[in-house]
C-alpha positions as CSV (number, residue, x, y, z in Angstrom):
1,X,-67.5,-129.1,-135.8
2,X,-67.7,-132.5,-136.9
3,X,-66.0,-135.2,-134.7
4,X,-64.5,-138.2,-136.0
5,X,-63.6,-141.9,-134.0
6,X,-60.1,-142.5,-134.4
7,X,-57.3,-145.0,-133.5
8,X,-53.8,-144.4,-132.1
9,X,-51.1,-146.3,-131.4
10,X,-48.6,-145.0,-129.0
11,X,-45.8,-147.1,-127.8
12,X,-47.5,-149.8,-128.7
13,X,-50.7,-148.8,-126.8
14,X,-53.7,-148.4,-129.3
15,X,-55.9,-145.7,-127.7
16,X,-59.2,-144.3,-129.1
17,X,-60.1,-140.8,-129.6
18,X,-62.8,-138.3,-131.1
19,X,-61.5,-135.1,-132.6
20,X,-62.5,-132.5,-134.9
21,X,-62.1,-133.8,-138.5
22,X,-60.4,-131.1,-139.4
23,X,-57.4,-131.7,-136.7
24,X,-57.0,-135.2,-137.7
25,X,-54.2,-134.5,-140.0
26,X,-52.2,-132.4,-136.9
27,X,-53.2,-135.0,-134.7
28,X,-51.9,-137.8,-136.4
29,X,-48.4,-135.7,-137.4
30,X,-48.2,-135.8,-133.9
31,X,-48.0,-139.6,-133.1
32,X,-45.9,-140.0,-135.7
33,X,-43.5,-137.3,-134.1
34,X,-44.0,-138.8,-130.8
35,X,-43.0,-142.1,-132.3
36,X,-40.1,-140.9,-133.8
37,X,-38.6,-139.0,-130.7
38,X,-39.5,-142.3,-128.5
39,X,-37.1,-144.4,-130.9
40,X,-34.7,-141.5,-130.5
41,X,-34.8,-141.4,-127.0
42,X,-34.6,-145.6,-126.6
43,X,-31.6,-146.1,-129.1
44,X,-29.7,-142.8,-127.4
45,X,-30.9,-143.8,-123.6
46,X,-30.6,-147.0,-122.0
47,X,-33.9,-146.5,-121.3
48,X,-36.5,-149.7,-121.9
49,X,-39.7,-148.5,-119.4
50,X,-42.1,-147.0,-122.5
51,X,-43.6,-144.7,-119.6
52,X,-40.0,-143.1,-118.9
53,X,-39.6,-142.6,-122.9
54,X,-42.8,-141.1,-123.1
55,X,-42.1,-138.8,-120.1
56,X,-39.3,-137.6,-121.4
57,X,-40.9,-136.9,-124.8
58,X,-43.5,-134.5,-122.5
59,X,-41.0,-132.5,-120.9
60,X,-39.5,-132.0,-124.4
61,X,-42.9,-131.0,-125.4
62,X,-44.2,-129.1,-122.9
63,X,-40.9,-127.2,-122.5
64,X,-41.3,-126.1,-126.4
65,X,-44.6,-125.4,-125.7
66,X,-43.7,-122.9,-122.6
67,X,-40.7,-121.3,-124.8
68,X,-43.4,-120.6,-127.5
69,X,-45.8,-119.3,-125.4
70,X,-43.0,-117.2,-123.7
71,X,-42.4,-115.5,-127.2
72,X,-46.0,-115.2,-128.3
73,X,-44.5,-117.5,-131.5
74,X,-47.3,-119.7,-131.5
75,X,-51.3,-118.8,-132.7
76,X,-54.2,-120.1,-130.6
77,X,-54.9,-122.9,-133.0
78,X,-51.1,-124.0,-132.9
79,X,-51.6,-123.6,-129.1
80,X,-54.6,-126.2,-129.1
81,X,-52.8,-128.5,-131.4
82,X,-50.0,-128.8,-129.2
83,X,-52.3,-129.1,-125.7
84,X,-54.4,-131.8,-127.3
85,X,-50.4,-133.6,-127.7
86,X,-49.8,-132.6,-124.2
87,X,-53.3,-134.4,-123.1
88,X,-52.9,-137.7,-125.2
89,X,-49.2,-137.8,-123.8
90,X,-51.1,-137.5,-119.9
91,X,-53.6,-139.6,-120.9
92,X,-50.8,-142.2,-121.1
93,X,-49.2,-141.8,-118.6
């Protein structure tokens, strides 16, 4: 497969990234998910540290990802989407 350079910006954090091409439109639904729950999570917490927020958006994460896996919901592609999210959100912090 092809691999592509891109650019993401998570909590304010540009970080650069080579994927498949053809996951760059799941990948970058993703960010903009993960940016979205991190403004949830800073106007419903009085939370300000950008590593807390992002923790807390893993656990959410990760604990989706175990209840999906726990009822074979999810196919292996879903499953690599959502571990690639679970890497970037490591990666940071």
């Amino acid at each position: 497969m092809e691999k592509i350079a891109i650019k993401l910006n998570i909590a304010n954090r540009i970080y650069p990234m080579k994927i498949d091409r053809n996951s760059e439109e799941y990948v970058r639904k993703a960010i903009k998910n993960v940016a979205e729950r991190l403004k949830f999570y800073e106007s419903n917490y009085e939370i300000k540290d950008k590593q807390d927020l992002l923790a807390m958006c893993l656990i959410e994460y990760a604990s989706k990802l175990e209840t999906l896996e726990k009822n074979d919901i999810i196919d292996s592609d879903q499953k690599d989407c959502l571990i690639k999210i679970e890497d970037m959100l490591d990666a940071v912090l």
